[in-house]
C-alpha positions as CSV (number, residue, x, y, z in Angstrom):
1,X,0.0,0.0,0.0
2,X,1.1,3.2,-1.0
3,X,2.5,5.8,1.9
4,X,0.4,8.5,1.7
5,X,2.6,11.7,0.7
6,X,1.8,15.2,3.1
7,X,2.7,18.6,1.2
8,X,4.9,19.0,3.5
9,X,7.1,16.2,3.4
10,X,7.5,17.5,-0.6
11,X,10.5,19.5,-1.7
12,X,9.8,23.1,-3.4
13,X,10.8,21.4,-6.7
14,X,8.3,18.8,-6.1
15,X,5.6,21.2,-5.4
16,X,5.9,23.3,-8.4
17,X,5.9,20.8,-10.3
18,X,2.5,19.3,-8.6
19,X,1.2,22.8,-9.2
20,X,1.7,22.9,-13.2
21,X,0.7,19.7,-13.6
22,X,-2.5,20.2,-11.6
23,X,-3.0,23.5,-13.5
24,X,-3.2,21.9,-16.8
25,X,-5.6,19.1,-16.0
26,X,-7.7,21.8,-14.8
27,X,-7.4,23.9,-18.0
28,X,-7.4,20.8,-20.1
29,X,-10.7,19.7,-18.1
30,X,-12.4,23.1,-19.2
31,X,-11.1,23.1,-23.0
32,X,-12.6,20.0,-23.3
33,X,-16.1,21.4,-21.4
34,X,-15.5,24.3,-24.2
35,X,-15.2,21.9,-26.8
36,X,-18.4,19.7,-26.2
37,X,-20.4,23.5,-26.3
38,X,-19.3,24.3,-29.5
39,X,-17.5,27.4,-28.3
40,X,-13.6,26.3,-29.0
41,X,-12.3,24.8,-32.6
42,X,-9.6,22.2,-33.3
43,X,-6.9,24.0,-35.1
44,X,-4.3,21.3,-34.8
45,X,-1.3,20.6,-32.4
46,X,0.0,23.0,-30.2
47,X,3.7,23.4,-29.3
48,X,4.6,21.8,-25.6
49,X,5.6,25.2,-24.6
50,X,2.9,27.0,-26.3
51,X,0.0,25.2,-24.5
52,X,-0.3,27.1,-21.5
53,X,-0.2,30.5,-23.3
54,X,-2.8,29.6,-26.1
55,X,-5.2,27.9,-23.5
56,X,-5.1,31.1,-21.2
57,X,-5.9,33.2,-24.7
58,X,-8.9,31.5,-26.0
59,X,-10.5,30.2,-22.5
60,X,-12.0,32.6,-21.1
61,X,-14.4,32.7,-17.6
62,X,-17.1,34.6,-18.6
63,X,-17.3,33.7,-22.1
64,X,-21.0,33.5,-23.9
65,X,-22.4,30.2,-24.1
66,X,-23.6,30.4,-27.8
67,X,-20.9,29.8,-30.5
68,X,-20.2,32.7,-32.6
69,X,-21.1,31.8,-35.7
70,X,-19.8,32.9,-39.2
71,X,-22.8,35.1,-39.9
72,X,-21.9,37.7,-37.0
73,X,-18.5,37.9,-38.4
74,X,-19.6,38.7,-41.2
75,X,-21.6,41.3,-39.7
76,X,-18.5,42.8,-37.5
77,X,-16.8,43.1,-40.7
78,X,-18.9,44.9,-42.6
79,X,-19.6,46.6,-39.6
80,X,-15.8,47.7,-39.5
81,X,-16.1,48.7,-43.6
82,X,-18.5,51.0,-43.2
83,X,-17.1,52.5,-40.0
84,X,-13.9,53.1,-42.3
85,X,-16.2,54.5,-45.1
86,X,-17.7,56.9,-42.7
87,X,-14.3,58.0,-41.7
88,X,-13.2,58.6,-44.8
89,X,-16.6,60.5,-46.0
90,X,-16.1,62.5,-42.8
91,X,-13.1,63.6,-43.7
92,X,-13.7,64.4,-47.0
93,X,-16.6,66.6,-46.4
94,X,-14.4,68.4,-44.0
95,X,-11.8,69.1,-46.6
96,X,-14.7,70.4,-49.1
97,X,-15.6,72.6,-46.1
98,X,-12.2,73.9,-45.7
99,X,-12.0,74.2,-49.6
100,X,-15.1,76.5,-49.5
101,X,-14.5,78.7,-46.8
102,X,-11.4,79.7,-48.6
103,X,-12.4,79.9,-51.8
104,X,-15.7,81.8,-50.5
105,X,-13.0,84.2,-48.6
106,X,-10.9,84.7,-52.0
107,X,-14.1,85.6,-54.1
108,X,-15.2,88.1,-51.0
109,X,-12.3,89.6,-51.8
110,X,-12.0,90.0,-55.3
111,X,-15.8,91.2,-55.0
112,X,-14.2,94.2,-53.1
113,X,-11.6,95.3,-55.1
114,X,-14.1,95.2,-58.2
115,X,-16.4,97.3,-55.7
116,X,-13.6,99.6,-55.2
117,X,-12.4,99.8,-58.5
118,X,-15.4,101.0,-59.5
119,X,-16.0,103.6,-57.1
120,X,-13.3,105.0,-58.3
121,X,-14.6,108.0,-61.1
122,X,-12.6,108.9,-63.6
123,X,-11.3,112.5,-63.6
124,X,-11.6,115.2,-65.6
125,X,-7.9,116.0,-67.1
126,X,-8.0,119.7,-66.8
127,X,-6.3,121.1,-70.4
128,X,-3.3,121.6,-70.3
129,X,-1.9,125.5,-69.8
130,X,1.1,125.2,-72.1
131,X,-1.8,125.0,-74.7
132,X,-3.4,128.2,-74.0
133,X,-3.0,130.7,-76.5
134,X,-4.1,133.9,-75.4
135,X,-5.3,135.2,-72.2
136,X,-9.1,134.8,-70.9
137,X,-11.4,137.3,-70.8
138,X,-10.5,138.5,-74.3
139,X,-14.2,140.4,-76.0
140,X,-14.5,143.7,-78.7
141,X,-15.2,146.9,-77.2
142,X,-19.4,147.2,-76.2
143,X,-19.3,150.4,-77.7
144,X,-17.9,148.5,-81.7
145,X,-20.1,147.6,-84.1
146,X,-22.4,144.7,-83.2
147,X,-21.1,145.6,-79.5
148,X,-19.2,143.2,-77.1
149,X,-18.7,139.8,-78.2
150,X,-15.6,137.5,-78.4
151,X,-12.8,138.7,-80.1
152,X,-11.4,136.0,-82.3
153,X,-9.3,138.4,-83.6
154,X,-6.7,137.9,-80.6
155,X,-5.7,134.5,-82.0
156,X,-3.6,134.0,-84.2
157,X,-5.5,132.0,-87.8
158,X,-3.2,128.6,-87.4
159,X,-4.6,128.6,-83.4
160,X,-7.8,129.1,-83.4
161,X,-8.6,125.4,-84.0
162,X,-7.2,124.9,-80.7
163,X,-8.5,127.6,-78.8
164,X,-12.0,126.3,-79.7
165,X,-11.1,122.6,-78.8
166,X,-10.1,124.0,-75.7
167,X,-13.3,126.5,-75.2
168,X,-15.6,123.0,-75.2
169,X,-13.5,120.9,-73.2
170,X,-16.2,119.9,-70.0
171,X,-15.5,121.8,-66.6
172,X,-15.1,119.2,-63.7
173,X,-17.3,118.6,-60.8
174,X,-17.5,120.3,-58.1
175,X,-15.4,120.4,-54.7
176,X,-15.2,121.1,-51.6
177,X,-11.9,123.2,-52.0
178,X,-13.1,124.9,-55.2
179,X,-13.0,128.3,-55.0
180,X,-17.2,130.4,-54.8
181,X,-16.3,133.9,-53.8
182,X,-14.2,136.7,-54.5
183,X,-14.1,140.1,-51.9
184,X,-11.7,143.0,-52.5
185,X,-12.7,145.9,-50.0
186,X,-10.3,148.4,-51.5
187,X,-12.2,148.3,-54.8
188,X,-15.9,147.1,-53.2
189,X,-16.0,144.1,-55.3
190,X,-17.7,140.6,-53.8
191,X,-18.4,138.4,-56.9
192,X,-19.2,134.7,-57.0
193,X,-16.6,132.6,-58.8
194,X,-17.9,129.6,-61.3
195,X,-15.4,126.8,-62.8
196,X,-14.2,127.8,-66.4
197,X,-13.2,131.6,-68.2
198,X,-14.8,130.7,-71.2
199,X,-17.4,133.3,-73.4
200,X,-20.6,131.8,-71.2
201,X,-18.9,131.1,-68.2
202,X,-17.8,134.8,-67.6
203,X,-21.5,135.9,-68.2
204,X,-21.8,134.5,-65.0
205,X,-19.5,135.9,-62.5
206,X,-15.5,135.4,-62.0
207,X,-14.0,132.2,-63.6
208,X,-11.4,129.9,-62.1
209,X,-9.1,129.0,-65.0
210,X,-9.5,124.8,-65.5
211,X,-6.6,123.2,-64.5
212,X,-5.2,125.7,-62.0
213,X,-4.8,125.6,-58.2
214,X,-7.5,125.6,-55.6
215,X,-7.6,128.1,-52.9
216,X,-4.8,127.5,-50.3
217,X,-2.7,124.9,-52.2
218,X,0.4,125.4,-53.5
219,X,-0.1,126.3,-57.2
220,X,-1.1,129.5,-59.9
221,X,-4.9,130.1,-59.1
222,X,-5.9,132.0,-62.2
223,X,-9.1,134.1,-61.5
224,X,-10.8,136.5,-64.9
225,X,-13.7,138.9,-65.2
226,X,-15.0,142.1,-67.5
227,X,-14.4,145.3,-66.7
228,X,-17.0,146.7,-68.7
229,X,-19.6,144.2,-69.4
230,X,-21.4,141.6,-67.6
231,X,-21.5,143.1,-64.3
232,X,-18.1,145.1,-64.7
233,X,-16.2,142.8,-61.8
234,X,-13.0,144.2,-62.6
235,X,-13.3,147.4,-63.5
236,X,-10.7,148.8,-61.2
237,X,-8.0,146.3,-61.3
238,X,-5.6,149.0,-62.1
239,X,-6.3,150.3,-58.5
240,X,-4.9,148.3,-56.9
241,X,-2.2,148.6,-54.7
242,X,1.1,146.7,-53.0
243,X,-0.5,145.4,-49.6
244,X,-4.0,145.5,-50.6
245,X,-5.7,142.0,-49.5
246,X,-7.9,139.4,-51.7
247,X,-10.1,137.1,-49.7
248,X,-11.1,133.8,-51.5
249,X,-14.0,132.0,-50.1
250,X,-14.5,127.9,-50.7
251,X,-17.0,125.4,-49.3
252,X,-14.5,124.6,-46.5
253,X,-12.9,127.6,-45.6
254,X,-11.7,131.7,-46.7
255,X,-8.1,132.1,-47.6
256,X,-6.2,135.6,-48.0
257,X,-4.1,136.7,-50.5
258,X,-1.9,140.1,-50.3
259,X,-0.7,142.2,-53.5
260,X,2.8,142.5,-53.7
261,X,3.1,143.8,-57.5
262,X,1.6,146.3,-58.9
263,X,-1.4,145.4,-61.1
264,X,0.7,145.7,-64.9
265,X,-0.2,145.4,-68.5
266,X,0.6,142.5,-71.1
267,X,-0.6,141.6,-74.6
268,X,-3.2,139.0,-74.9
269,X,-1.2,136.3,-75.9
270,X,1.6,136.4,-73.2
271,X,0.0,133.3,-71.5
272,X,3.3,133.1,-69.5
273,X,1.4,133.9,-66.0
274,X,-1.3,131.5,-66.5
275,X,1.8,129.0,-65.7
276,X,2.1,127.2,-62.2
277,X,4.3,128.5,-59.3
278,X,5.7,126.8,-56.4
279,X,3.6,128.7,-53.8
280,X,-0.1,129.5,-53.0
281,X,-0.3,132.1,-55.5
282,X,-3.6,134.1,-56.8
283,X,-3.8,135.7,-60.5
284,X,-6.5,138.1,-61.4
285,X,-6.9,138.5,-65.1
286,X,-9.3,141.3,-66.8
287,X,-9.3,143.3,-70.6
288,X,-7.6,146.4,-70.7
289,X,-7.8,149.8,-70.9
290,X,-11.4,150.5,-70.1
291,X,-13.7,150.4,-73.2
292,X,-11.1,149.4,-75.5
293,X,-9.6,145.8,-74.5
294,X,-7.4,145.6,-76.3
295,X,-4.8,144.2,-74.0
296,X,-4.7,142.4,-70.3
297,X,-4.3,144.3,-67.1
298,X,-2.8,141.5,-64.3
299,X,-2.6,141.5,-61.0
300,X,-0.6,138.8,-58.6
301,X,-0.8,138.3,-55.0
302,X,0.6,135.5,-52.5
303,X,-1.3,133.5,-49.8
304,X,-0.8,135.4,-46.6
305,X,-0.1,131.8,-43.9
């Protein structure tokens, strides 16, 4: 009869060895219960020292008692193809999203500049002074035959082609800085001022010269009237004295100008002060002597700061 063995009595060798091998029966006993339900495969031999790995891997406590069967695998699979199409649809509606923001922000801004560019107006060129070819305000005598009226006569023939392209060239709006009235107290004259010196636009009032300087700025602002028709603005030019102050009015503002020549007399065609100067300068123009006109009195004052 066989002497029963106490743990005790057993070395540790002994022991761990009585462990492992009670370990695998146990494992082997449940594979086999795993087997008879369907829920583990045969899939062949398994290396000596593989055994207790694998049989840890696919035993499992809590595991269902059904089999999984080939049908739900399908399933997860095709579960896990469409999760991957969603992804990628995902992602490719957030790259359209991205696309369209930008190119929404590009067109925004190309809208604006096109808003821009055409807001902006286009702009009168004024003429051109080197063109001028005699001085404004130019008319026969009211007392001639067939009385005051614009004396062509002052132009040389070969000229007065240009003088008449110049005549209908179309004044430019109106601004803020434009000049609107004229006071001289020495010589009691307060005269609105209107944009051209042509024939009609000196029926009117005092003309600013097209293409000269605005009130204040640095520049030639060239300034004509009668002095015997049409109100007789300038009739005493030649008054004027050294000192004597010229107050231009605009929209914005009233800007003084001080006579530092005296007013002198020039032929009609010396168009040399209609040209620009570096300061705030202020021409007056008118025909001369009275009830002849036959030449140009001028007078030229400077901006007082």
């Amino acid at each position: 009869m066989a002497r029963k063995v106490r743990p005790e009595d057993l070395s540790e060798q002994e022991l761990r060895r009585l462990m492992v091998e009670k370990k695998r029966q146990t494992r082997q006993q449940r594979l086999d219960a795993f087997r008879r339900s369907g829920r583990v495969m045969d899939v062949g031999p398994i290396p000596e020292g593989r055994a207790n790995t694998v049989l840890d891997d696919f035993i499992v406590e809590d595991a269902p008692d059904q089999p999984v069967s080939e049908a739900a695998l399908k399933q997860e699979r095709r579960k896990r193809v469409f999760d991957r199409l969603l992804f990628f649809i995902e992602m490719a509606a957030i790259a359209g999203l991205v696309f369209l923001i930008y190119n929404g922000a590009s067109i925004v801004q190309d809208l604006n500049r096109q808003v821009s560019e055409a807001l902006v107006q286009a702009t009168v060129t004024p003429t051109a002074l080197v063109q001028a070819v005699v001085l404004p305000s130019g008319h026969t005598p009211p007392t001639s035959e067939g009385g005051a009226q614009f004396n062509e006569a002052e132009i040389p023939e070969h000229l007065r082609p240009l003088h008449q392209s110049m005549a209908s060239a179309p004044a430019p709006a109106r601004r803020p800085e434009q000049a609107i009235q004229i006071v001289i107290p020495s010589i009691d004259v307060d005269a609105p001022i209107v944009m051209g010196d042509g024939w009609e636009q000196l029926k009117q009032g005092v003309g600013q010269r097209i293409g000269t300087a605005d009130p204040g700025e640095n520049g030639n602002l060239v300034l004509s009237a009668h002095n015997d028709i049409f109100g007789q603005i300038f009739r005493h030019l030649d008054k004027l004295q050294s000192g004597d102050e010229i107050t231009v009015y605009t929209n914005v503002r009233a800007y003084t100008y001080v006579i530092e020549l005296e007013p002198f007399v020039v032929e009609p065609t010396f168009v040399q002060v209609l040209e620009p100067t570096a300061n705030s300068t202020l021409t007056l123009i008118s025909c001369y002597p009275y009830l002849v006109d036959t030449e140009r009195i001028i007078v030229k004052a400077s901006l007082v700061e």
